[in-house]
N, C-alpha and C positions, 0 to 999 in steps of 0.2 A: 628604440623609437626613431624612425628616421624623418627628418625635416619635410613640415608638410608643404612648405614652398619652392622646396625642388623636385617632389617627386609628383606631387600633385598637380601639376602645372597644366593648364589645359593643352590639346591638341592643335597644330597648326591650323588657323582657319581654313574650312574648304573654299569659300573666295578667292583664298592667296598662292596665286598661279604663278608667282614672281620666280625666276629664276637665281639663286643667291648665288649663284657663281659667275654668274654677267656683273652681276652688283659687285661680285670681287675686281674683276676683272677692271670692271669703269673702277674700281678706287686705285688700282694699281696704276692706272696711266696718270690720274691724277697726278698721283706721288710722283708719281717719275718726274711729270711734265715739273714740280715743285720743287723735285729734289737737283735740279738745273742750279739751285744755289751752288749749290757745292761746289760750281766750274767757276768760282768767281777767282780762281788766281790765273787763268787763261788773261784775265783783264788787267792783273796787279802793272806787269812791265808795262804793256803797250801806252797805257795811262800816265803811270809816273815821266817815261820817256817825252809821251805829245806835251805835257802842262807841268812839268816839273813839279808834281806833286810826290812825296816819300811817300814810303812805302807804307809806311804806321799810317796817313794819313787816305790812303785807299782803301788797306783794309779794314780803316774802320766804319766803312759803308757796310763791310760784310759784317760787321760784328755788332752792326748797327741793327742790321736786318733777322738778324738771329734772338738777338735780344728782342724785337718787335713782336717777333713768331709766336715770343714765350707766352705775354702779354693780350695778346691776340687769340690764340689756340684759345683762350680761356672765355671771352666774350663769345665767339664761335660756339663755344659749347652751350654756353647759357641761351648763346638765339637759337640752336639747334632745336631747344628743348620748347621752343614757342612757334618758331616757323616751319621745323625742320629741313634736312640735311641738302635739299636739293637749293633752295633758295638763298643759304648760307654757302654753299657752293660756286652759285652762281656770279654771288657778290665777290669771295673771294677769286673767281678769276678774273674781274673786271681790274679789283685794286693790283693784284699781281700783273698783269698784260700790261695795266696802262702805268704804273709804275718801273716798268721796265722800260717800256717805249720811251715815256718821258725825259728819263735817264737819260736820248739819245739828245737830249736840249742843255745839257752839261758842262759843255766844253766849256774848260775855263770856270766854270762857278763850281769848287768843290760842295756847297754846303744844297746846291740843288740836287747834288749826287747822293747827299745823306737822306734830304727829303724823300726824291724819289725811290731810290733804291732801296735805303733804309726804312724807309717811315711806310710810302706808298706798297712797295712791293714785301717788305716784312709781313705789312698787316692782311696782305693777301696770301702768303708763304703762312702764317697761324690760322686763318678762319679758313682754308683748304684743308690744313694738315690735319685736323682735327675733326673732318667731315668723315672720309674712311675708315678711320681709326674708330670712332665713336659709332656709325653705321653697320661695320661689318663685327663687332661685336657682338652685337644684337640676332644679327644673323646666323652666328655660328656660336651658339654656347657648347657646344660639343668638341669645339676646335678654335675655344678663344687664342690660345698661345699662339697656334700653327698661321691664323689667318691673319693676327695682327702683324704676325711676325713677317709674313709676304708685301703684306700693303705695305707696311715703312721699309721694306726690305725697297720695295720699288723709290723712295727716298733716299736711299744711299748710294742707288744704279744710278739717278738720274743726271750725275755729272759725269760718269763713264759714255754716257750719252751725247750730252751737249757737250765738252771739251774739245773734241776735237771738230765739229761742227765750228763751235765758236771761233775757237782758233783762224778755221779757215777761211770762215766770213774776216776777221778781224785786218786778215794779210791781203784780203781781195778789195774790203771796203771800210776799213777802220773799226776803231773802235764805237764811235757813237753810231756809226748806222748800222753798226750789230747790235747792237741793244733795240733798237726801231724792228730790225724786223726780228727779233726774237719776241719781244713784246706781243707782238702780232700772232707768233706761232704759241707761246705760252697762253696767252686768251684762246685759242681756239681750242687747243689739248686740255685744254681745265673743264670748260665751258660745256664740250662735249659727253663728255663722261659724266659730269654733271647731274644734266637731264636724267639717268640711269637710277641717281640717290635717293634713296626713301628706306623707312623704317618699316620694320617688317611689324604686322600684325599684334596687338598686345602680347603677352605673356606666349612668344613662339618658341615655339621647339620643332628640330627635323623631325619627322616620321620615325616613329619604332624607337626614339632614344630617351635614355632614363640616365640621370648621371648616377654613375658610381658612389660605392661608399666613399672612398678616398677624395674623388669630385665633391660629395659634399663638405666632409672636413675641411677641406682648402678653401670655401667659400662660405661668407657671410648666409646667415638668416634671414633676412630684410634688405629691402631697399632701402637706399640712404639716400635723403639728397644733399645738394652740398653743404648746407647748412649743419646737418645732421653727421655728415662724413670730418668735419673741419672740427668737431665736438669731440672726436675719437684723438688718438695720441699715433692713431693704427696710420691716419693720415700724412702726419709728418713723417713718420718713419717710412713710409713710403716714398716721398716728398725726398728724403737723404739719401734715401736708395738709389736714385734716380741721379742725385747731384752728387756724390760723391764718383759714382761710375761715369757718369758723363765728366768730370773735372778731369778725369785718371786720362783718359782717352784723347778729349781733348789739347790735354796739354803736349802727348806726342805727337797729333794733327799740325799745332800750330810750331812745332821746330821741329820737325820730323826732318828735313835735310841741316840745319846747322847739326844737330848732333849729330847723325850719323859721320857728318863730317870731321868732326871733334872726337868722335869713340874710335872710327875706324882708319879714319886719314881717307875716305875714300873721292874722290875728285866730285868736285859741287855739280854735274851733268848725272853721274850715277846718283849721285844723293836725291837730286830732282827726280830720279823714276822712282824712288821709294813711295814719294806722295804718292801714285799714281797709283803701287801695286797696293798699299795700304787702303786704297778705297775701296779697294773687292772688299777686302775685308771687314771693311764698314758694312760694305749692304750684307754680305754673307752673315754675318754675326744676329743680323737683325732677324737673319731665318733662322737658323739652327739653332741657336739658344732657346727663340719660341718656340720652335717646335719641340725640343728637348722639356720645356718647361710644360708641358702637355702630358711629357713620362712622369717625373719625378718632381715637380710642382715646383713652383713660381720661388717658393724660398730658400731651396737647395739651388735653384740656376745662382740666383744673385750670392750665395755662399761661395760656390765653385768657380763663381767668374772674380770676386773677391780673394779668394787665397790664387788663383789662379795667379790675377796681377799681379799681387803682392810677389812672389816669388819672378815676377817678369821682371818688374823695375829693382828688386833688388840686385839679379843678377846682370841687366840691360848693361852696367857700366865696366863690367866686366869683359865683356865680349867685344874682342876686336878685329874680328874677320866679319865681312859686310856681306856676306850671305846668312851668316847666325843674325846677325842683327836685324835684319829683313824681318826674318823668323819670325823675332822676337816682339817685333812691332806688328806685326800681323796678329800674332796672338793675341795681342792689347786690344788694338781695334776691332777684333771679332766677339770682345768684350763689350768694348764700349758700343757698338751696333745692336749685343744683344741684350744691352740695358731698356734701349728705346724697343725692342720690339718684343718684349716680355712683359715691360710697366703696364699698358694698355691691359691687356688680360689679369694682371696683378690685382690692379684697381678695380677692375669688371669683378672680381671674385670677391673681394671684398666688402665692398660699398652697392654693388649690384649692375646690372650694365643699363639698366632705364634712365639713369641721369649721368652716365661716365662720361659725358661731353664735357660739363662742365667740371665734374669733381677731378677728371685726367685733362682737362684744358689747363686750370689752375696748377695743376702738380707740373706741368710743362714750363712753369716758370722757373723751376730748378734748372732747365736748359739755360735759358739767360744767363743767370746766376752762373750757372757753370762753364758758361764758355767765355766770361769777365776771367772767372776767379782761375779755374786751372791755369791759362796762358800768362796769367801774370805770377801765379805763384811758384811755374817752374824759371820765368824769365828774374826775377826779382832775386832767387838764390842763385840763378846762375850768375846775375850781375855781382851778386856781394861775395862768394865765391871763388868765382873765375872758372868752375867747371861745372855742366851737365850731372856729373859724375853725384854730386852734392843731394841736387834737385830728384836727381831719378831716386837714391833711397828714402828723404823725406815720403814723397810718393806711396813709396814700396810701406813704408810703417804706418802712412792714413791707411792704404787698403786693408792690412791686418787687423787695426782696430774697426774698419768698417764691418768685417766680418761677425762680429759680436750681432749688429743688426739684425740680419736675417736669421739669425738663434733665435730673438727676442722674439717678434713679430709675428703676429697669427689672427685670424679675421675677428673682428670687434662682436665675438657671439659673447652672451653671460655666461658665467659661473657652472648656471642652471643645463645653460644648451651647449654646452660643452660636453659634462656628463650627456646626455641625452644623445650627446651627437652620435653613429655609427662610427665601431671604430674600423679602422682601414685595416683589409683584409693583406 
């Protein structure tokens, strides 16, 4: 008996002349314009140098503003689902632009740096991020993994982008009147694309497509809303999915050059390009895992990027030629990018994609969570310690037991619509 809500699903409306790959397109530049966070260590020196501000205390503008996103995404989703995506769009590139700009009124007041930057342009950085992500789902149920995984993938691009832009505004005109006119450029690329956002027609399907046996299996019976989804246990296990892979990842973002320096001897100049090559592999991961998760389904990717790490950080302290260790770190991050560009689709399969704004806005506060907790949990053993070397196996034996997870986990159908379900050919 196959599920009468996937296979019976009405026809695309003839009204709806929308093109869904312009609509990809404007969520991609979004991100990108978004994923500009990312160049915020472009900013860390020239700041601490002009106002003698440490280093701990710049960055945690940026980890002010990541933690906001989490928080944010999740209201985003909830006004998506009452205003919709374009309007919520719009708002988010106001508070992003002018949070950024404002930023350039800073000098000297660090705690205006938090507001702005953190408070102003985070909550802009969440009610954007979560507009592509939750739109182009809808769009594409035939290639939810592939297309979430391009729009955040433009998320990960988007400081390979602005870095060196910034930089060269920073050297030409400081630091605060590059924040003024990025602000300015950030409101324009958000705002634009924008306009493009809208939900595609109720209950839409492409032309000529029927999901598969196997497509059904992998997905819920029903839509959920959030209320209904937070009542499942299938939520938080999602919810851990999310924050265990992102904590893994993160933790070698935020020392990616002290260890390398520490495992390899290699000079703090080399170690500095590691960040740099490391962020291809951020956005890369966010594609290819999605799209991967499209073959062999959403809880075999997080299986495989799980032992995968496990087996990365146990061996990471081992290796001491700084080409393997590249490597090594590369492979992590192509993880941790294809956690965020997997989850989106994950959730859509489970819970349904009519309200995954907010049911994956909220599950995005595992980002928060996780970019507190990795950075402090590999700094905190290194500190009691004395070596990296400690830290990276802790790591390596969470990922193995996170691995049990994705065993466990399967979409919140009964008993009943399990038997009943088609089984995968």
């Amino acid at each position: 008996m196959q599920n009468p809500n996937l296979t019976s699903m009405p026809s695309p409306s003839p009204h709806s002349r929308v093109n869904r790959w312009a609509i990809a397109v404007a969520g991609v530049i979004i991100q990108i314009a978004l994923g500009a966070v990312y160049a915020w260590s472009v900013f860390r020196i020239p700041l601490t140098r002009a106002y003698g501000w440490s280093i701990s205390q710049v960055t945690f503008a940026f980890t002010l503003a990541i933690l906001t996103l989490g928080f944010a995404s999740f209201v985003g989703g909830l006004w998506m689902r009452r205003s919709g995506p374009r309007r919520v769009a719009i708002v988010a590139a106001i508070f992003y632009g002018a949070g950024i700009f404002l930023a350039s009124f800073s000098a000297g007041h660090l705690y205006w740096l938090y507001f702005t930057y953190g408070i102003l342009a985070g909550t802009g950085l969440g009610l954007g991020y979560i507009v592509p992500v939750a739109t182009l789902v809808k769009w594409f149920p035939d290639k939810r993994g592939m297309i979430t995984g391009i729009a955040v993938a433009g998320f990960g691009a988007g400081a390979l982008i602005t870095a060196p832009i910034a930089s060269r505004l920073i050297v030409s005109v400081g630091a605060m009147r590059t924040f003024a006119i990025l602000g300015v450029i950030y409101f324009i690329a958000v705002t634009i694309p924008a306009l493009f956002m809208q939900d595609p027609p109720p209950d839409y399907r492409p032309a000529g497509w029927t999901p598969s046996a196997t497509q059904q299996r992998q997905r819920s019976s029903r839509t959920y809303t959030l209320g209904e989804a937070m009542r499942t246990w299938q939520w938080y296990a999602l919810w851990a999915l999310l924050f265990l892979n992102t904590s893994a990842g993160i933790s070698i973002i935020s020392h990616a050059a002290p260890m390398a320096q520490e495992t390899t001897d290699v000079s703090a100049a080399a170690a500095a390009g590691l960040v740099g090559i490391i962020s291809i592999a951020n956005g890369a991961g966010r594609f290819l895992w999605a799209w991967f998760s499209d073959l062999i389904g959403r809880r075999w990717v997080f299986l495989s990027m799980f032992l995968m790490q496990a087996i990365l950080f146990f061996t990471l302290p081992r290796i001491a030629a700084f080409p393997a260790f590249t490597v090594m770190c590369f492979a992590i991050l192509l993880c941790y990018g294809g956690g965020f560009g997997t989850m989106p689709a994950f959730a859509a399969d489970y819970f349904g994609a009519e309200n995954v704004g907010a049911i994956y806005g909220l599950m995005l506060t595992a980002w928060g969570f996780a970019g507190v907790f990795g950075p402090m949990l590999i700094a905190n053993i290194r500190q009691s310690t004395g070596r990296y070397s400690h830290a990276l196996t802790v790591i390596g034996m969470v990922m193995l037991c996170s691995a049990v997870i994705p065993l466990l986990v399967h979409p919140p159908y009964t008993h009943r619509e399990a038997i009943e379900m088609p089984r995968a050919a």
